[in-house]
C-alpha positions, 0 to 999 in steps of 0.5 A: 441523504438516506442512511448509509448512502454517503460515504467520505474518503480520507488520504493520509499517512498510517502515521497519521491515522495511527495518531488520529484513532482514539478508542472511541468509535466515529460516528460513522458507520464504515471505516476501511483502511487503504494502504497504497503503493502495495506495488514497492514491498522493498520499501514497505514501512508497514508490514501487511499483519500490522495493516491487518492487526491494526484494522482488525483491532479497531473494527473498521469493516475492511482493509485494503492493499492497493497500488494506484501506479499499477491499478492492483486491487483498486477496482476490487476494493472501492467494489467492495467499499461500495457494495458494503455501503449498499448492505451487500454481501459479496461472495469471492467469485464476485470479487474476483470478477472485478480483480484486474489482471496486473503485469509484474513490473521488476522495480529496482530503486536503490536510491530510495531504499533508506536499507541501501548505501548510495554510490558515488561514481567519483569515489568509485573511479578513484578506486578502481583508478589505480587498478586498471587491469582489473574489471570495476564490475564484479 
């Protein structure tokens, strides 16, 4: 394999990777950080200036927010993951060319945000039970 033309690809939880960094340098050339599900900010653990900072601070050659349900930034990033491989420098029209246009999709999931009370429909109905002329929904 000639210098530079493999590349190796690691899916774990930035938990994981946190723990894993030491302050030695791999062995390896190019390290980039990917954080997916970029389309679910309500429930975003990792702000995106921590996901920078904490790229920037251990020299990886690029960090990406990436969301894999809607294609946002996917395409864009393993681009530019590859052009970095070959030694190419990318201009930002040449980026953008292979940004994917994405339709924003209003996402509403209560029940997966740790932020949010869950509802209990039986405890509801016996609250408003006794007011019945009054609506439930306000």
């Amino acid at each position: 394999i000639a210098s530079g033309s493999a590349t190796c690809l690691l899916f774990e939880p930035f938990r994981a990777v946190r723990s894993s960094q030491t302050e030695e340098k791999p062995d390896f050339p190019l390290l980039f950080l990917m954080a997916n599900k970029d389309d679910l900010e309500h429930m975003r653990m990792v702000s995106r200036a921590k996901h920078s900072v904490f790229a920037l601070e251990r020299g990886m050659s690029g960090h990406f927010l990436v969301s894999a349900k809607t294609g946002d930034e996917v395409a864009t990033a393993f681009y530019q993951i590859a052009a970095n491989l070959a030694g190419i420098t990318l201009k930002e029209p040449e980026i953008q060319v292979h940004q994917k246009v994405v339709k924003a999709e209003l996402v509403d999931y209560p029940q997966d945000d740790p932020r949010h009370a869950h509802v209990v429909a039986p405890r509801m109905a016996a609250r408003t039970s006794s007011r019945r002329s009054r609506c439930a929904v306000q």
